[in-house]
C-alpha positions as a Markdown table, in Angstrom:
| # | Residue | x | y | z |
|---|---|---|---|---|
| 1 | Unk | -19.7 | 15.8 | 6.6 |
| 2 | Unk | -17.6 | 18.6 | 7.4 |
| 3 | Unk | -15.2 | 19.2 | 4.4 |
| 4 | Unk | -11.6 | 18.4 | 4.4 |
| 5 | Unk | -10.1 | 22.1 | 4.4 |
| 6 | Unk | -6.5 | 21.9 | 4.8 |
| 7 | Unk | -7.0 | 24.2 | 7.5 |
| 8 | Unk | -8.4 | 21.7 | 9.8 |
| 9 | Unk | -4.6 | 19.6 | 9.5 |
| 10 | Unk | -3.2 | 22.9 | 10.7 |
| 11 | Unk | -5.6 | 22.6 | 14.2 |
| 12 | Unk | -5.1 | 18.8 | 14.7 |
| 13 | Unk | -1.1 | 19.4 | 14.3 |
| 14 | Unk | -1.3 | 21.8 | 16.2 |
| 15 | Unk | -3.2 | 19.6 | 19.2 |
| 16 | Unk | -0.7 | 16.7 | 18.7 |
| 17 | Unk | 2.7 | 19.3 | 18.5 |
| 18 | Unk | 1.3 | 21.0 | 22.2 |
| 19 | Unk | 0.8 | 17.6 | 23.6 |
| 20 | Unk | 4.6 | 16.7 | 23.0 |
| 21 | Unk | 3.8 | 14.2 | 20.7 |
| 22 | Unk | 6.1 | 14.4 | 17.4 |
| 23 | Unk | 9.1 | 15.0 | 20.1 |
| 24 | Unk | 11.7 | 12.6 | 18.3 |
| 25 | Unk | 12.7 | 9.6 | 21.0 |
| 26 | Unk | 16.3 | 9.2 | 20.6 |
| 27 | Unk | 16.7 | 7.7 | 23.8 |
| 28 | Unk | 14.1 | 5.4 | 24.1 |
| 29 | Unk | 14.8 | 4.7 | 20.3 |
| 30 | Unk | 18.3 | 4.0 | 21.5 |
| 31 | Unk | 17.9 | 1.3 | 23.8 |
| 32 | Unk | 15.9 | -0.8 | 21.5 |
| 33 | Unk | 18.1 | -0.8 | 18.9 |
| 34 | Unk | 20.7 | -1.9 | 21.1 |
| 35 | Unk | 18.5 | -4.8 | 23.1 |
| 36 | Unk | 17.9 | -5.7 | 19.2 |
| 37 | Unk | 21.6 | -5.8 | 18.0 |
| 38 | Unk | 22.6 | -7.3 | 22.0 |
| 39 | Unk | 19.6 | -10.2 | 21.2 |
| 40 | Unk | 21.1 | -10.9 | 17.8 |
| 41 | Unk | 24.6 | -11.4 | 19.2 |
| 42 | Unk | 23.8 | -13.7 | 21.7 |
| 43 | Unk | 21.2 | -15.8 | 19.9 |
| 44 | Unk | 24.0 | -16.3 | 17.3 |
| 45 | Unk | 26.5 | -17.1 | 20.0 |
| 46 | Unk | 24.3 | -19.4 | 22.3 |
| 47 | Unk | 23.0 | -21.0 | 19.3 |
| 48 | Unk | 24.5 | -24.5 | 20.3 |
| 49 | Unk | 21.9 | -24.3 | 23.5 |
| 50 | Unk | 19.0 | -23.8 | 21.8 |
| 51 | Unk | 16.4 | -26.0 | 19.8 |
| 52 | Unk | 16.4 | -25.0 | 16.5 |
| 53 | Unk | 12.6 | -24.5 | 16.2 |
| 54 | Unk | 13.0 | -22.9 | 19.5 |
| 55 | Unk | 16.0 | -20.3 | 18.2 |
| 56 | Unk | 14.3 | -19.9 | 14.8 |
| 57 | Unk | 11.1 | -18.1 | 16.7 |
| 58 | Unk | 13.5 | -16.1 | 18.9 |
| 59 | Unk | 15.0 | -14.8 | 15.7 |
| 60 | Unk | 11.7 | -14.0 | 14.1 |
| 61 | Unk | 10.9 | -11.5 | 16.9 |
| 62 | Unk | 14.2 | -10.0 | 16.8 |
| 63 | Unk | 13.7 | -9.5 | 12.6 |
| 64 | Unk | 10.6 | -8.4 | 13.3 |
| 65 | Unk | 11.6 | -5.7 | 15.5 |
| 66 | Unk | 14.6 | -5.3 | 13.1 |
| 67 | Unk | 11.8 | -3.9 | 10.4 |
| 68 | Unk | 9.6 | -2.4 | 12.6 |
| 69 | Unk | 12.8 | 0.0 | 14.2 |
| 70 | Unk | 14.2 | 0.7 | 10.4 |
| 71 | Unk | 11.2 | 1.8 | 9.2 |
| 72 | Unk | 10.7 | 4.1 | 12.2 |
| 73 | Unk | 14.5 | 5.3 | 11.8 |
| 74 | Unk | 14.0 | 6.3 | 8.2 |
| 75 | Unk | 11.1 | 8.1 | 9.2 |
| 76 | Unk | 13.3 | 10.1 | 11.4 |
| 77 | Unk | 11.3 | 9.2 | 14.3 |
| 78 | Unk | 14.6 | 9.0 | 16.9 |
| 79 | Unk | 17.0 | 12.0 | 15.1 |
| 80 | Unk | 16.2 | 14.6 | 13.1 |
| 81 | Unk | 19.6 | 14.2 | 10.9 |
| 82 | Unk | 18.2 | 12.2 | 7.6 |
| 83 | Unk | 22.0 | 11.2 | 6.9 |
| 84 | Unk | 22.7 | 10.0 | 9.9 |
| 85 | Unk | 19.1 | 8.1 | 10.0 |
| 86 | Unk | 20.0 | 6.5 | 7.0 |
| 87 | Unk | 23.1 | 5.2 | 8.0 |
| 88 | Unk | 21.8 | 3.9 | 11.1 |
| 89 | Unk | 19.1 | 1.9 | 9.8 |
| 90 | Unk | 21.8 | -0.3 | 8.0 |
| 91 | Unk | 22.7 | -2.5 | 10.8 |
| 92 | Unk | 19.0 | -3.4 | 11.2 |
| 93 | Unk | 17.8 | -3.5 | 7.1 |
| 94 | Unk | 20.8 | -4.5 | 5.5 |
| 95 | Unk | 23.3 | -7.2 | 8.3 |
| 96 | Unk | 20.4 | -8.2 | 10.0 |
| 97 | Unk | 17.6 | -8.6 | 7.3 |
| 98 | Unk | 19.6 | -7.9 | 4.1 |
| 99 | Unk | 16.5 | -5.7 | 3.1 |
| 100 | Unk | 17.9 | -2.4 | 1.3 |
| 101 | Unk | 16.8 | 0.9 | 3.0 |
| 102 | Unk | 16.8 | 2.9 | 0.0 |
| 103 | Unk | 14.9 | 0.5 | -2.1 |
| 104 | Unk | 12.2 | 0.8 | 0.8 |
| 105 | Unk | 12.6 | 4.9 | 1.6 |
| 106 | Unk | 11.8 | 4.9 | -1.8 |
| 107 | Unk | 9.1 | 2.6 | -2.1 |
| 108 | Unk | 7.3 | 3.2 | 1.2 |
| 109 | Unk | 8.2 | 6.7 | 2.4 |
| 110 | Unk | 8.4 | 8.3 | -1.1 |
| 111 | Unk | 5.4 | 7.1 | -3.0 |
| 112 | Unk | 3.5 | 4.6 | -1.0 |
| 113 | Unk | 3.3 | 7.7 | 2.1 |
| 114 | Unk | 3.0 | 10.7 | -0.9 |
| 115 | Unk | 0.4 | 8.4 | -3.3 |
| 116 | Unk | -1.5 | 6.6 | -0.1 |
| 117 | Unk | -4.0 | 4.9 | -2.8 |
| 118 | Unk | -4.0 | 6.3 | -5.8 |
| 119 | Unk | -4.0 | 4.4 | -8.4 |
| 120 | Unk | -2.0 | 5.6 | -10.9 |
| 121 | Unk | 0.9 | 5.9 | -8.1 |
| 122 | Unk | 0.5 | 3.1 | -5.2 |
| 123 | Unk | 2.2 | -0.1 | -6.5 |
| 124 | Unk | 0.6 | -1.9 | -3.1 |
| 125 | Unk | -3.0 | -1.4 | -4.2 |
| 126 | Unk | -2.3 | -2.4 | -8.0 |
| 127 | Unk | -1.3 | -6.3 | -6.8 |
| 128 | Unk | -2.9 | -9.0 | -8.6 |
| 129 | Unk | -3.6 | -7.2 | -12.1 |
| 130 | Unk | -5.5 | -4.4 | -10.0 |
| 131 | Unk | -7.4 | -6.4 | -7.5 |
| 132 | Unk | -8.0 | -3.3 | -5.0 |
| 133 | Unk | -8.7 | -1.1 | -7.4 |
| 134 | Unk | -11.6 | -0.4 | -9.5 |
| 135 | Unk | -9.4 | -0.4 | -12.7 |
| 136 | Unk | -9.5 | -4.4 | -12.6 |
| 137 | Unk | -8.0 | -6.6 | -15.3 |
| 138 | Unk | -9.1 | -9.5 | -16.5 |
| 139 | Unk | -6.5 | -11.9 | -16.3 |
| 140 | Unk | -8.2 | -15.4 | -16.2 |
| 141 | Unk | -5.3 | -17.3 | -14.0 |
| 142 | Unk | -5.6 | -14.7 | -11.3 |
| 143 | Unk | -9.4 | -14.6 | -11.4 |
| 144 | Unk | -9.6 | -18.3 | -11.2 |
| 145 | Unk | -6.7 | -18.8 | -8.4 |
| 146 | Unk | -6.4 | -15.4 | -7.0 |
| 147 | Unk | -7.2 | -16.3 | -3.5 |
| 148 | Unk | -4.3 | -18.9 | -3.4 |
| 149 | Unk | -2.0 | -16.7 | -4.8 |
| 150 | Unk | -2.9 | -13.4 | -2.5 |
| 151 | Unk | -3.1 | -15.5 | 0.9 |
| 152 | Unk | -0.5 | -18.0 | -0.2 |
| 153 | Unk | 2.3 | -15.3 | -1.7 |
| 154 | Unk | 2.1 | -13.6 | 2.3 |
| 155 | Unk | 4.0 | -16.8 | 3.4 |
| 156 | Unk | 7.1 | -15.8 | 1.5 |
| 157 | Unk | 7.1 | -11.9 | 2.1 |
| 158 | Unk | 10.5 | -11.8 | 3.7 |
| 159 | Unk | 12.1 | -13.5 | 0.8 |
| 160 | Unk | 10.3 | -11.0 | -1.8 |
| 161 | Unk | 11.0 | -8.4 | 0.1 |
| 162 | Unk | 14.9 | -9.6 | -0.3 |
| 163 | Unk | 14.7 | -10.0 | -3.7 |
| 164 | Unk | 13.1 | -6.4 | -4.2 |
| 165 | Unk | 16.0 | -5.2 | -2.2 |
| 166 | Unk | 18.6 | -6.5 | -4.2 |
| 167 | Unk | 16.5 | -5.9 | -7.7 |
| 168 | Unk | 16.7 | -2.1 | -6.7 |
| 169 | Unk | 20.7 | -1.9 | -5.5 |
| 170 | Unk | 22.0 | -3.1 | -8.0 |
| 171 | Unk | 19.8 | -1.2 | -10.5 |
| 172 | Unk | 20.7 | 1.6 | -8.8 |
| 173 | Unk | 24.2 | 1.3 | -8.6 |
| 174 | Unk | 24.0 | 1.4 | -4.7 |
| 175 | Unk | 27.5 | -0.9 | -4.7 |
| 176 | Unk | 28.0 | 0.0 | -0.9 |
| 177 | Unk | 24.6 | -0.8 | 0.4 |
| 178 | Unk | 24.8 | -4.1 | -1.4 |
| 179 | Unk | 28.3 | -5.0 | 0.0 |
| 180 | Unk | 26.6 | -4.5 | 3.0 |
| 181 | Unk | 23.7 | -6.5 | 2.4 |
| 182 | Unk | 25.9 | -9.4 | 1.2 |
| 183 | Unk | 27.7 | -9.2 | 4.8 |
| 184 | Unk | 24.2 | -10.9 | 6.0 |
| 185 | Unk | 25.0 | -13.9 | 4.7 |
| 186 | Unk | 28.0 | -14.9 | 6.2 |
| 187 | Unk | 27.7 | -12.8 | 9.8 |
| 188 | Unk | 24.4 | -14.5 | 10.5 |
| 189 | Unk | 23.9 | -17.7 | 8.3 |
| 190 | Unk | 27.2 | -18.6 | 8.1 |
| 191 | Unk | 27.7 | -18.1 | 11.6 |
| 192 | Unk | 24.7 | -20.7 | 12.6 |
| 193 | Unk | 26.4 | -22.8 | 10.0 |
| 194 | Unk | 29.4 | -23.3 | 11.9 |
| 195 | Unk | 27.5 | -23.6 | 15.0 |
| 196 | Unk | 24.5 | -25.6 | 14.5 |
| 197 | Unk | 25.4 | -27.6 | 11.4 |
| 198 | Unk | 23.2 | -27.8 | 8.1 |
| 199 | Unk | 20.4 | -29.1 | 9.5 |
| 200 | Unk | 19.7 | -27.0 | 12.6 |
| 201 | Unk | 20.4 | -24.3 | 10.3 |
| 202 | Unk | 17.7 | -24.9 | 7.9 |
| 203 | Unk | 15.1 | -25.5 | 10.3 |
| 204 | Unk | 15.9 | -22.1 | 11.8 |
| 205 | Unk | 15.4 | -20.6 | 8.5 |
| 206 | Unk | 12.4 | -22.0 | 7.5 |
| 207 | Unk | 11.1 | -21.5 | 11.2 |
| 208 | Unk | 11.7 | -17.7 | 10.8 |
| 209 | Unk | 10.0 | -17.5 | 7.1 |
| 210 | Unk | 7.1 | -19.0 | 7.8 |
| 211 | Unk | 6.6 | -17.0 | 11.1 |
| 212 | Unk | 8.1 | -13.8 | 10.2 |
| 213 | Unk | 6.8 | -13.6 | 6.6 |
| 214 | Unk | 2.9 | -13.7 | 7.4 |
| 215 | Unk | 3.8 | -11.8 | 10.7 |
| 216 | Unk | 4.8 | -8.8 | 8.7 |
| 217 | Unk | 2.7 | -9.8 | 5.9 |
| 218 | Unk | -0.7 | -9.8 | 8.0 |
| 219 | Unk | 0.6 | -6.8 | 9.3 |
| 220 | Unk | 1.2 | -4.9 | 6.0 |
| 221 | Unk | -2.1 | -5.4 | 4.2 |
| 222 | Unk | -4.3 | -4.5 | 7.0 |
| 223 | Unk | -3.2 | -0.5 | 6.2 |
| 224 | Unk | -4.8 | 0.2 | 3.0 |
| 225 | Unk | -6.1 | -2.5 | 1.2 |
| 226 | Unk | -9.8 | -2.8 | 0.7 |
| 227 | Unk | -9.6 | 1.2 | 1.4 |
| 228 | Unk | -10.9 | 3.9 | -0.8 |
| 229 | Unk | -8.8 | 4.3 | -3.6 |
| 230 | Unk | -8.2 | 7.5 | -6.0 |
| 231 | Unk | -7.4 | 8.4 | -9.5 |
| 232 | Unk | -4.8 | 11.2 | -9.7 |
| 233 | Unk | -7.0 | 13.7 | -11.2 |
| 234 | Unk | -9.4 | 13.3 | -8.4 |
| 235 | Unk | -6.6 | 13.1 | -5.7 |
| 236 | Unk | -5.3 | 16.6 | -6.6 |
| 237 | Unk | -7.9 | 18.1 | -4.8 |
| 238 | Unk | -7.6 | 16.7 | -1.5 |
| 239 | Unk | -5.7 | 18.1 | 1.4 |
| 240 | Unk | -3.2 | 15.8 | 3.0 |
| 241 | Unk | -5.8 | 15.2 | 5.5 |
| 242 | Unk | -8.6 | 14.2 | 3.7 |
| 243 | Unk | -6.1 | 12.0 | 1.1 |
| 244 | Unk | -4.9 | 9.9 | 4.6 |
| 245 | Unk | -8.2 | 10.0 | 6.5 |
| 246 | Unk | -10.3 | 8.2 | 3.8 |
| 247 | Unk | -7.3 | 5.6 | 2.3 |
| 248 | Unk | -6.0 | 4.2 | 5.2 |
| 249 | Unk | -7.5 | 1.8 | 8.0 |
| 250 | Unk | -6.6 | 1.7 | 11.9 |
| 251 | Unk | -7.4 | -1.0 | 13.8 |
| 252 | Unk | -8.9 | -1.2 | 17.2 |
| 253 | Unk | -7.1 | -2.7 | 20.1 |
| 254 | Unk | -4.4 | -1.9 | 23.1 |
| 255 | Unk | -1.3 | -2.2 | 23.7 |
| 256 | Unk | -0.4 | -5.7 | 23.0 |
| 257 | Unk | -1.8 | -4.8 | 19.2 |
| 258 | Unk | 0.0 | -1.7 | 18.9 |
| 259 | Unk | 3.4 | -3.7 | 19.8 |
| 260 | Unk | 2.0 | -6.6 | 17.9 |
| 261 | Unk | 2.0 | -4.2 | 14.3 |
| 262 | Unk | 4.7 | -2.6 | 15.1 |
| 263 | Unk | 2.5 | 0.7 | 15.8 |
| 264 | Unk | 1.6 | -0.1 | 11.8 |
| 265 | Unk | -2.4 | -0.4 | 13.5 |
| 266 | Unk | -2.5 | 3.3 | 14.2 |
| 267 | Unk | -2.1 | 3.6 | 10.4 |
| 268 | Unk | -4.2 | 7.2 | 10.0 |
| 269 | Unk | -1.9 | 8.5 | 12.6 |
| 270 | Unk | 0.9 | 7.3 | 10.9 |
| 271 | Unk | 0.5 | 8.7 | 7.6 |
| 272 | Unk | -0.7 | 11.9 | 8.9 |
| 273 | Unk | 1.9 | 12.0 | 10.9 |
| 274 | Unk | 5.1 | 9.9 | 9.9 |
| 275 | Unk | 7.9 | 11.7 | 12.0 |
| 276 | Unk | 5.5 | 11.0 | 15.0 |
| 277 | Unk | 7.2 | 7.9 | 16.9 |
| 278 | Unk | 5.6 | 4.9 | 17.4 |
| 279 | Unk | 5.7 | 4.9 | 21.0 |
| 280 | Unk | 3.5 | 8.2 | 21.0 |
| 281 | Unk | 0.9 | 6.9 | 18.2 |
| 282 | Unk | -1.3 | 5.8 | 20.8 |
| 283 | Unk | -2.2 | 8.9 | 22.1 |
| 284 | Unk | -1.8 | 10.7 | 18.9 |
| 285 | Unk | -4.5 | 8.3 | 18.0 |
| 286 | Unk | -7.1 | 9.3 | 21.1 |
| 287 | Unk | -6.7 | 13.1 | 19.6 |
| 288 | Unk | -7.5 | 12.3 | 16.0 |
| 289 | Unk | -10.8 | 10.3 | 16.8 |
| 290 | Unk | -11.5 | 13.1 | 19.2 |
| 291 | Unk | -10.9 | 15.9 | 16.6 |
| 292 | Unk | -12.8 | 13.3 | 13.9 |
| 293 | Unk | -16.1 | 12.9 | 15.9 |
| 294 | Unk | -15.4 | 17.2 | 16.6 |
| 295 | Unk | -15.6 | 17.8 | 12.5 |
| 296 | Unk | -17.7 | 15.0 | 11.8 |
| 297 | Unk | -15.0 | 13.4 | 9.6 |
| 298 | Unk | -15.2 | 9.4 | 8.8 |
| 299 | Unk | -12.6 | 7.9 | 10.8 |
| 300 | Unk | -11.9 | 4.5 | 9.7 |
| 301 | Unk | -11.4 | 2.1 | 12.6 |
| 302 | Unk | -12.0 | -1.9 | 13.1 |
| 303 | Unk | -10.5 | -5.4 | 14.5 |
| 304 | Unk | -7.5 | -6.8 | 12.8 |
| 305 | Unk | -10.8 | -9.7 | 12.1 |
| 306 | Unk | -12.9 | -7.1 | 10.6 |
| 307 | Unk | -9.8 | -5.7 | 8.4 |
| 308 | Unk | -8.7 | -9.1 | 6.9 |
| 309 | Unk | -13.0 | -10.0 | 6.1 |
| 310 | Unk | -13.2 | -6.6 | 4.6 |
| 311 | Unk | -9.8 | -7.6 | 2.3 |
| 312 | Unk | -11.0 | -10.9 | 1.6 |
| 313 | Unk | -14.7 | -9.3 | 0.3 |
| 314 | Unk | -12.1 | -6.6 | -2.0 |
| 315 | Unk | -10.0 | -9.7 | -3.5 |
| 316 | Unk | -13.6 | -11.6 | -4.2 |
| 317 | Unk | -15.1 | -8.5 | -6.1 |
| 318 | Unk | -11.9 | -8.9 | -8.5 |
């Protein structure tokens, strides 16, 4: 195998920067975040028309989209100001999902992205006393139920990711992203309250839960765990290259699964390139094989199927 020199990053940039590829989208990046914030208004105002169960799905893809969009905006995939990127992700992490942008821009862009699966660093891989790493406890509860608590806890991701959110504002001090957060409550349940009633209301919430959580959730864990992991002493001598090449996992498939993840399947591209927008990852993706098989690097591909078996066989070895 061809070694990792950090030179090689330089030619594969390079390739992706001539074909137009890390171009930021603020167009295109515009009209979805309007078609999201047009969808929410009128799902909230037609809500009387709707079934519940009906409303509550229609709401889960609009979330969804509402995470997939923030995390490309605080990526500085559409504009290239960081302030302004910051600002606009609000409307889509804090009304519409009450999640806190700067408890994820520090927990996914600043140390998941820097520390991709290093164990000392990467909170993600150290879940369930160190399941996905080889520093495993020994805990006997998790041993003995660990399965039900990994695949059962990806049913309530939405409402953990909440609580995180709200955990790190107010740690921080962060009063005006939290007053912001708190609008969420009234602008969209409050608002189905008056129009639906209790009951409608709750089945729209639980509805979106248990869709959106495992919808994100399977989505999330297909990236890195059951990946090579890395003890900081060892991961100081990689380039960035060879650090996001050999943690992360992309899965195969077109463009229904690239939509379906949020681009979150191209996941090598991604982290080697996380200003690249997700509407270009595709064919970032078709370069970085290419440029892989080239150099004789391991490129780490398979099915969403394949990803969750290989997870599964990471969570057993525990």
């Amino acid at each position: 195998m061809t070694p990792f020199h950090p030179h090689l990053f330089d030619e594969l940039k390079e390739q992706v920067r001539n074909a137009g590829l890390l171009k930021r989208v603020p167009v295109r990046g515009s009209v979805e975040m309007s078609a999201i914030l047009v969808s929410v208004v009128l799902a909230l105002v037609s809500a009387p028309l709707w079934n519940p169960v009906l409303l509550g799905l229609f709401l889960t893809l609009v979330f969804t989209r509402s995470v997939f969009v923030s995390h490309d905006i605080l990526h500085m995939q559409y504009f290239k100001n960081k302030a302004l990127s910051k600002k606009l992700s609000y409307p889509f992490s804090a009304l519409i999902l009450s999640n806190s942008s700067s408890w994820w821009d520090y927990k996914h862009n600043v140390n998941h992205h820097t520390y991709c699966n290093i164990i000392e660093k990467d909170a993600d891989i150290r879940a369930l006393d160190g399941a996905f790493t080889p520093n495993r406890g020994n805990k006997p509860f998790i041993k003995k139920y660990k399965h039900i608590i990994f695949w059962g806890a990806l049913f309530f991701m939405f409402p953990a990711f909440i609580a995180q959110s709200y955990k790190f504002v107010i740690t921080r001090k962060l009063w005006g992203e939290l007053a912001l957060m708190l609008l969420h409550w009234p602008l969209i349940w409050g608002t189905l309250l008056y129009q639906i009633g209790t009951t409608d209301t709750l089945i729209v919430a639980l509805t979106l839960n248990f869709v959106l959580s495992p919808w994100l959730a399977f989505g999330f864990i297909t990236n890195h765990l059951g990946c090579e992991t890395f003890h900081e002493e060892e991961a100081k001598d990689f380039s960035w290259l060879e650090l996001q090449m050999r943690g992360s996992r992309s899965l195969k498939g077109g463009s229904f699964i690239h939509w379906f993840y949020g681009g979150l399947n191209t996941q090598i591209e991604h982290h080697l390139f996380p200003k690249a927008p997700r509407f270009h990852l595709l064919k970032v993706q078709k370069i970085t094989k290419a440029f892989a098989q080239k150099y004789n690097i391991p490129y780490f591909e398979t099915t969403p199927l394949q990803a969750y078996i290989q997870i599964n066989q990471a969570l057993k070895a525990y």
